[in-house]
C-alpha positions as CSV (number, residue, x, y, z in Angstrom):
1,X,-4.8,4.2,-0.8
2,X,-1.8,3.9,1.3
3,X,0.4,6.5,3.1
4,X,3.7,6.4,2.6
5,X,6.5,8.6,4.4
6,X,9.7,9.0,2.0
7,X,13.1,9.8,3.9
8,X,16.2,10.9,1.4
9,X,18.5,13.6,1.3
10,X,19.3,13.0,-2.4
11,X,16.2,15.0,-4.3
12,X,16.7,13.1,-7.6
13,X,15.7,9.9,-5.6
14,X,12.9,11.4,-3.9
15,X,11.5,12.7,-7.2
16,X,11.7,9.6,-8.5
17,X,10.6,7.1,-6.0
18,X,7.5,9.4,-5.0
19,X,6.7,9.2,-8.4
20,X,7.0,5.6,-8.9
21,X,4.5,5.1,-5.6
22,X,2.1,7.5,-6.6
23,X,1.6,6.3,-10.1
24,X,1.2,2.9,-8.4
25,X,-2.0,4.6,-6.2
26,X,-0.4,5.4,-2.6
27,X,-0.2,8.7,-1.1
28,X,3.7,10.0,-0.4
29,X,5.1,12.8,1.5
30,X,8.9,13.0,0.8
31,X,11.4,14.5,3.6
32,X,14.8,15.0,3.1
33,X,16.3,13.6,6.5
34,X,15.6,11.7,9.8
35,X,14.5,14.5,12.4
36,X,11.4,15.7,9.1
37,X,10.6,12.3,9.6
38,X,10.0,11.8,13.1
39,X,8.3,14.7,12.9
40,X,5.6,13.9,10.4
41,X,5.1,10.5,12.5
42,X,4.5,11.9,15.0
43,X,1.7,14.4,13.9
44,X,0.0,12.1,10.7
45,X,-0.6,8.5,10.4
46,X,1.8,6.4,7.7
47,X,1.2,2.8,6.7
48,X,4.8,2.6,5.6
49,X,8.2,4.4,6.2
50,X,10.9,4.0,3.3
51,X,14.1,5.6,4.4
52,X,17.5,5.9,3.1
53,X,19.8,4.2,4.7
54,X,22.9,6.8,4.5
55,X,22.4,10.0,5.4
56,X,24.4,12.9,6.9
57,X,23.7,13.4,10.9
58,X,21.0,11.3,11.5
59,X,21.2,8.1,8.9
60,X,18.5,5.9,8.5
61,X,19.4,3.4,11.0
62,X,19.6,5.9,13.5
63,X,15.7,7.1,12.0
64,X,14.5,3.2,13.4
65,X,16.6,2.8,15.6
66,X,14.0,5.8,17.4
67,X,11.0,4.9,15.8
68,X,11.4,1.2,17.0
69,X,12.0,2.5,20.8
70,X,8.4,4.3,20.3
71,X,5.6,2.2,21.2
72,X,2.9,3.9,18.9
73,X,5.6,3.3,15.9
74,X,5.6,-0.4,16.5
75,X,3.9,-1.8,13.9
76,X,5.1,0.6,11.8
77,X,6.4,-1.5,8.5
78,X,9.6,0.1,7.5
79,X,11.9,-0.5,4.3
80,X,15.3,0.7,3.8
81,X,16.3,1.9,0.4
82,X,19.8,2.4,0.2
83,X,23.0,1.8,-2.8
84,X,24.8,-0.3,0.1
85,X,25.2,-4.0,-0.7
86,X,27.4,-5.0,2.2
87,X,25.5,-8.1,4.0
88,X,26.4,-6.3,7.6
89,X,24.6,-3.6,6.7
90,X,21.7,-5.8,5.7
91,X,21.9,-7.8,9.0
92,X,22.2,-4.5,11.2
93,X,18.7,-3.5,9.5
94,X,17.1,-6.6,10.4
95,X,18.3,-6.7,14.0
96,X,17.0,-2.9,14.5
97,X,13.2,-3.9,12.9
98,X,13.3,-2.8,9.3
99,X,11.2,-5.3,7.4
100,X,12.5,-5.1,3.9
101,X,16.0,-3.7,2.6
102,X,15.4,-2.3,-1.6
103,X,18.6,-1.7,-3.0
104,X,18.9,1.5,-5.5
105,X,19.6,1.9,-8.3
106,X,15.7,1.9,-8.2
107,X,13.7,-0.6,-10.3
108,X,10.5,0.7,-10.7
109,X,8.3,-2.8,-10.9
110,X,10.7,-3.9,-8.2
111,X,9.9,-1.1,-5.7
112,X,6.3,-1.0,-6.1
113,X,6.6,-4.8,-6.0
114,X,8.2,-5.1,-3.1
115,X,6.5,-2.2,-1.2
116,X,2.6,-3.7,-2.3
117,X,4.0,-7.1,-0.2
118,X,4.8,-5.7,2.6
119,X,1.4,-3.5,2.8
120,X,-0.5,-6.6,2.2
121,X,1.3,-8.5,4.6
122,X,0.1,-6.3,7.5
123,X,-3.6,-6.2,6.3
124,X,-5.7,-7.2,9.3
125,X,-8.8,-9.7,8.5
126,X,-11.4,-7.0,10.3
127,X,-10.0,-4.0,7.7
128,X,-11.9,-6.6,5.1
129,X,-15.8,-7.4,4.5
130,X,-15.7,-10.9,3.0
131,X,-18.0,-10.6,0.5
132,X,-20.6,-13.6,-1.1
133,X,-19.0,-15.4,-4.0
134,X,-22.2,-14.0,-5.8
135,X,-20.7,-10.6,-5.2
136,X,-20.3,-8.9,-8.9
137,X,-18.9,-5.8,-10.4
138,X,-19.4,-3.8,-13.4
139,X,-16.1,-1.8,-14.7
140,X,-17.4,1.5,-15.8
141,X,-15.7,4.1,-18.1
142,X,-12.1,1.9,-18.9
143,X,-12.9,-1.7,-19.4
144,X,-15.3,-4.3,-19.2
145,X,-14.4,-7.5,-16.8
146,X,-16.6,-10.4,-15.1
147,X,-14.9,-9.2,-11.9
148,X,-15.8,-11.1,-8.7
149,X,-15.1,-8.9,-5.7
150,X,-14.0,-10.9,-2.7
151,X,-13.3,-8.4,0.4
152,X,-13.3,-4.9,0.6
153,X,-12.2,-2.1,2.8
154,X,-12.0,1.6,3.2
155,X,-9.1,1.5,1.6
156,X,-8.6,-1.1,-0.7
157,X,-10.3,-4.6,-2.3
158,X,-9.3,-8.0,-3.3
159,X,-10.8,-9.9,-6.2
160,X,-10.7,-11.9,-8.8
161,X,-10.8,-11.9,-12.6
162,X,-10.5,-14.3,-15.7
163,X,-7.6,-12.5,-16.9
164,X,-5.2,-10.0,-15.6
165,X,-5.6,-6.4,-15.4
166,X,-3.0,-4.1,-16.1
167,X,-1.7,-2.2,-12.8
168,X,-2.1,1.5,-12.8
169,X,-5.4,1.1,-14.4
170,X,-8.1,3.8,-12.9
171,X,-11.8,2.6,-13.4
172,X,-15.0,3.0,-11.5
173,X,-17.0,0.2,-9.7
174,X,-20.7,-0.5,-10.1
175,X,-21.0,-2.9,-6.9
176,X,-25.1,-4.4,-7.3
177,X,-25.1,-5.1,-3.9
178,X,-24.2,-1.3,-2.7
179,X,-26.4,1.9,-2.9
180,X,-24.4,4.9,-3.4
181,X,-24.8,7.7,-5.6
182,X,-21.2,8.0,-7.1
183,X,-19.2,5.5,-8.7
184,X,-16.1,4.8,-6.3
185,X,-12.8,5.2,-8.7
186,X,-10.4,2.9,-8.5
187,X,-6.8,2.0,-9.7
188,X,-5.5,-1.5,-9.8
189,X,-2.2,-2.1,-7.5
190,X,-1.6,-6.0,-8.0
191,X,-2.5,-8.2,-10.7
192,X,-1.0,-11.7,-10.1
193,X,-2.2,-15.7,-11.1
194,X,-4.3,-17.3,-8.6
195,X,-2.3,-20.2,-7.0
196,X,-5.3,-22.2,-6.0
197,X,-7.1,-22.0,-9.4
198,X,-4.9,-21.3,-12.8
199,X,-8.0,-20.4,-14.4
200,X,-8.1,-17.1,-12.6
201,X,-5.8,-14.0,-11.8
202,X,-6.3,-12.3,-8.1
203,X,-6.5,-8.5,-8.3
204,X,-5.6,-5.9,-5.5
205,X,-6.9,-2.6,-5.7
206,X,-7.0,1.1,-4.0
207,X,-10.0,3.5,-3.8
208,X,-8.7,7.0,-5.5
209,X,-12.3,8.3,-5.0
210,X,-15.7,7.6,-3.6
211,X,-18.3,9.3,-1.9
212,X,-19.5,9.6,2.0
213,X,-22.7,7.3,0.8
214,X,-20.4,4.6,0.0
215,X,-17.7,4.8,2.6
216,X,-20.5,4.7,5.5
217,X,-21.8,1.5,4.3
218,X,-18.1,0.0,4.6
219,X,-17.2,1.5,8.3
220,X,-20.8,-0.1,9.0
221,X,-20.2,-3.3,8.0
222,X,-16.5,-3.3,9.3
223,X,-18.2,-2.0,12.8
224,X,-20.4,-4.9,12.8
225,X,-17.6,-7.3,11.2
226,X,-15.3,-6.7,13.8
227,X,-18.1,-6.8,16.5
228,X,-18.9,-10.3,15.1
């Protein structure tokens, strides 16, 4: 699961686009301008900031403008959803470090699209066990599937599957090779073809639930992963 921070001062939008994200598994807190939003970052952690572009007093290029200047903000990946269309706007939000500019009216499959990218695209190697290819999973409760897990981490998985899966779908993992008590639950975020092999789709998915048994066996093995 992912944590998103929502910036707009329109509360239709930020009804709707928290929805949108949550039904697609992340975790989103929604604030209505820039100065809420500087103050969650700088008390709670966020994988992703998607601001608003215009909004009164302190608009959303003034929002990264800040958070840019902050060293601990960085990395931060930051999106920019916004009704303007004018290219100079669009270049001014790439020259002050926003990573990805979503233009609203919202599409739903666009947004979570768009937003599961740029998540993936700042997934370090060591957040990932690589996994043997004999690595199998048994999809409890919702569906049955040959799936092959690849890598896994605290907070998500990679792996693949003879067919697609639908995204939104919430299922529990039987992993053979791990001991735990509880199933972890699971909802799947991606589903997309496999470009290196057509005869297989690659699935991306976020852990909703799982118990302390499990997740210590994953920070062990990232501990000695990264250690490696």
């Amino acid at each position: 699961m992912f944590h998103i921070l929502l910036v707009d001062d329109d509360a239709d939008v930020r009804r709707l686009v928290k929805k949108i994200l949550e039904k697609a598994g992340h975790s989103v807190i929604a604030v209505e301008n820039g100065l809420s939003a500087l103050g969650e970052l700088n008390e709670n952690h966020y994988d992703l900031l998607l601001s608003d572009a215009n909004m009164p007093q302190y608009n959303g290029f003034d929002l990264v403008r800040a958070i840019r200047r902050l060293p601990k903000h960085k990395d931060l990946i930051i999106a920019m959803l916004t009704g303007r269309r004018d290219k100079n706007d669009i270049q001014k939000a790439v020259e002050l470090g926003v990573n990805d500019y979503i233009v609203k009216p919202v599409d739903p499959e666009v947004l979570v699209n768009k937003i599961q990218k740029l998540l993936e695209s700042r997934i370090p190697d060591p957040a990932f066990i690589n996994l043997p290819e004999t690595t199998h999973v048994n999809l409890e409760a919702s569906v049955q599937s040959p799936l092959r897990m690849k890598k896994i981490g605290l907070s998500s998985f990679m792996a693949v599957s003879p067919y697609p899966l639908a995204v939104g779908l919430d299922f529990y993992l039987n992993i053979d090779e791990m001991d735990y008590e509880a199933l972890p639950k699971v909802r799947i975020i991606a589903s997309q073809p496999d470009p290196h092999n057509n005869k297989q789709y690659l699935i991306h998915g976020t852990f909703l639930e799982m118990d302390d048994q499990f997740k210590e066996q994953i920070k062990k093995c990232l501990r000695n992963y990264t250690a490696a």
